[in-house]
Steps between C-alpha positions, in 0.01 A plus 500: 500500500583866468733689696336685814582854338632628164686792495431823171751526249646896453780573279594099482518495864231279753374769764329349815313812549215367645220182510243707402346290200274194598529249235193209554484170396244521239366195593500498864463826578797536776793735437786323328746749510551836570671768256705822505244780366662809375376839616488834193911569638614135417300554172656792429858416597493238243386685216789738565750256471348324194563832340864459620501185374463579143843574395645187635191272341555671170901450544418103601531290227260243296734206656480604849142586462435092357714389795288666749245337309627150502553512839140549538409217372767286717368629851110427347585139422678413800237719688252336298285308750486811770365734257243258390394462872505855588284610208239206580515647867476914422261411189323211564590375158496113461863381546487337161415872381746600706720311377438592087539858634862465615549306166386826334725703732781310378380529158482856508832551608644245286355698193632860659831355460528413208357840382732737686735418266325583154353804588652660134451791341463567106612675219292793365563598117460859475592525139091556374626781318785741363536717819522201710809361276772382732311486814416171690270414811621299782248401799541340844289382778571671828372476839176696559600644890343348782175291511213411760385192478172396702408155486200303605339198739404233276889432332722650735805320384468529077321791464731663739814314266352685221574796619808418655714293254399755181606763748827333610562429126450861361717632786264736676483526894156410625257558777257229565232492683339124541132422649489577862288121445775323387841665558679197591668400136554834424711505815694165373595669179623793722712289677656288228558835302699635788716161429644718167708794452222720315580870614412670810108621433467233253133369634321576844189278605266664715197309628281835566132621529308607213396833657856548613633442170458790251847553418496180287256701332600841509867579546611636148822339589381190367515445125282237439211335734370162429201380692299164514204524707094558418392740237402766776803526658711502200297767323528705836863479466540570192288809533755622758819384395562819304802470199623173545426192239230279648468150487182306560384193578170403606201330529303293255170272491641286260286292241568157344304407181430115399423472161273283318750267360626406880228213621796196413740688754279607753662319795847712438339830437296444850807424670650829362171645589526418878875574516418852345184604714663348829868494538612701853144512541411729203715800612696530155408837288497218213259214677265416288150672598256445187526194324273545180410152320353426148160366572591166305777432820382682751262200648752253577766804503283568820471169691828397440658877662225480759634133623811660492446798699355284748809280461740721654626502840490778698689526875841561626739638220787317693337191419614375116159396397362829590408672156273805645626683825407823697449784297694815627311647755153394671371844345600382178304234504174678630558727233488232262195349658298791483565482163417200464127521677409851309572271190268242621265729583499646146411168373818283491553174605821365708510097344839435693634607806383803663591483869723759651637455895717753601810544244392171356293537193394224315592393081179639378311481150209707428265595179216717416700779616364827369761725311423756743620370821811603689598117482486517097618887478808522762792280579423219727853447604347144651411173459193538282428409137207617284356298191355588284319409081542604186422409130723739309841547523511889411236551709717285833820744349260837592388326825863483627563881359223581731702557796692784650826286498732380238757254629500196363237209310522145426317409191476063448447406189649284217416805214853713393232745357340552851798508657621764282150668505539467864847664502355802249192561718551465878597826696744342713894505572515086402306250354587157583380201259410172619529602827408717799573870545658428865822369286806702493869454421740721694645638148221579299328865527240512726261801548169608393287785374192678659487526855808171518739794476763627284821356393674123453651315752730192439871571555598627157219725477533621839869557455417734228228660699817592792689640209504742256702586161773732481562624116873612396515640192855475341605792174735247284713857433482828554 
């Protein structure tokens, strides 16, 4: 179970300050825990002394910087089990979710290390002509000051580690601010941190309020801010953040197309299908939301993912053959279910699922939804799946381009010229082939275009977001 209280992390330190923060069991609905909230002087205390930090993070080394790093990954294996536990409880994730998210966490980590290490420089060759002669270009990667991090509900333990470990690896001092939601991991990772001997100011973790939060935002003492949230939020901050870099990521209504040639491996790509549309009960900015078929598949394409939909079990996310718990919040799920009926209204038809009680909302399927409706338009951040025909493949390429978002598509489909097409045409950060656009590997960039936001994360990429080059250039004589 989790601890009664959980103290806030400032300058390294845990501070009891209070039990303000009422963390729920997402599933029950009784407070679980209670947090330390920090108040706009905590807030700015610690961005202070991440500014003192900086000398001694850029004077700590690449080795001590992997250590701190390895010894992550220690405390999250032997802590392994109460992480999993405590972000089934605060999230109401399924504990074999759970579970593949502190996998991740480790992951992340594990790949931070090994980067801190290589983050080289290169060799610039001024010579291009005569009155460059016996000049040469030398460039570094140095830390970019102080970031804000502000991380979200629906993976509070690796989206939160890709902000941290990057971070940690580059050498800047951070301020984080995790999901007043799900604070709980973040809080973990604050206390195994404290384990090393980063410098004073290194990272603060500060469960706070949105609305008492703008110095996240706003303090130009911050070099870099990188946010993952919704699209209206993060486009609010960004407005107000001022000089600092920006980093963005946000939501999607991800599409997955099934191509003609698919009917002879229909039972994986349904499988994929389900996983996609309804892991942690659809909150992923990746879940898949509009599954196009070619009209030769989609029949069968259609009972078999409708028989699995129906398939899944839905209940207590503590239990291990729970596959679909409680979404977030009961106002989540009304949200969604309004939705849901002004999409039915419009003509649409739910052919799976379809109940909501309370937090609980059921796996659900529906087609004939118009193009128009907020359930096709906007992100459903839950459990629902629309499908949907089609009989060309350019034209199913345009239908996923129709959207406001660019995260990520899955394209199936046994044709290397599709695939490629697919790759050339869709306006998207990723395209994944042969499977669904809900998969991700902690190293890889991840981002999109549009209104997903701006900017790559994955360690390496992030790493070079939280630095910047430094050029020396070196007369051979004078």
């Amino acid at each position: 179970m989790l601890q009664r209280t959980y103290p806030y992390y400032l300058a390294n330190e845990p501070v009891a300050a209070n039990t303000d923060l009422e963390v729920t069991d997402k599933f029950s609905g009784e407070v679980a825990t209670r947090v330390a909230m920090a108040d706009a002087a905590a807030i700015d205390k610690a961005i202070g002394l991440a500014v003192d930090a900086m000398p001694a993070m850029r004077a700590y080394p690449p080795f001590k910087r992997q250590a701190v790093l390895e010894h992550c990954v220690k405390r999250f294996r032997e802590r392994y089990d109460e992480l999993a536990l405590a972000l089934c409880i605060e999230a109401g994730k399924p504990i074999n979710d759970s579970k593949g998210e502190v996998t991740r966490l480790i992951d992340t980590f594990k790949v931070a290390a090994e980067e801190s290490v290589r983050i080289d420089g290169e060799i610039v060759n001024l010579q291009i002509s005569p009155r460059a002669n016996g000049y040469h270009g030398y460039v570094k990667r140095v830390p970019i000051g102080p970031c804000s991090f502000i991380s979200p509900f629906n993976f509070p333990l690796n989206l939160t580690a890709h902000k941290v470990a990057p971070a940690i690896a580059a050498g800047v001092p951070f301020v984080l601010k995790p999901a007043s939601r799900t604070p709980v991991g973040a809080l973990i990772m604050g206390e195994i941190l404290a384990e090393t001997d980063l410098p004073k100011g290194a990272f603060s973790i500060l469960p706070a309020h949105r609305d008492g939060a703008d110095l996240f935002t706003t303090d130009e003492r911050f070099k870099l801010l990188s946010f993952t949230g919704s699209p209206a939020v993060g486009w609010e901050l960004k407005r107000k953040a001022g000089k600092k870099k920006v980093i963005l990521e946000l939501g999607g209504n991800a599409a997955a197309i099934v191509d003609a040639d698919q009917g002879g491996k229909l039972d994986y790509v349904v499988d994929r299908l389900a996983f996609g549309a309804f892991y942690q009960s659809g909150q992923s900015c990746i879940g898949v939301q509009r599954i196009l078929a070619h009209t030769s598949v989609y029949d069968a394409l259609r009972e078999k993912l409708i028989a699995k939909t129906n398939s899944l079990v839905m209940g207590d996310p503590k239990n291990e053959k729970t596959f679909v718990g409680p979404m977030i919040s009961e106002s989540e799920a009304k949200r969604l279910a309004g939705w849901m009926e002004g999409a039915v209204q419009a003509g649409a038809q739910i052919v799976a699922g379809g109940k909501v009680d309370g937090a609980m909302f059921e796996a659900t399927l529906l087609e004939g939804v118009k193009r128009d409706t907020d359930l096709y338009r906007k992100e459903a951040f839950g459990p629902v799946a629309i499908l949907e025909r089609f009989d060309d493949f350019e034209a199913a390429l345009a239908q996923v381009n129709d959207s406001d978002f660019g995260l990520q598509a899955g394209v199936f489909t046994d044709s290397l010229a599709h695939a490629h097409r697919a790759w050339d045409a869709l306006e998207v950060g990723g395209v994944v082939i042969n499977d669904v656009p809900s998969f991700r590997v902690d190293n890889m960039p991840y981002g999109g275009v549009k209104d997903s936001g701006l900017g790559r994360e994955g360690v390496r990429y992030a790493i070079e977001d939280m630095t910047e080059m430094r050029l020396m250039v070196m007369r051979e004589t004078w």
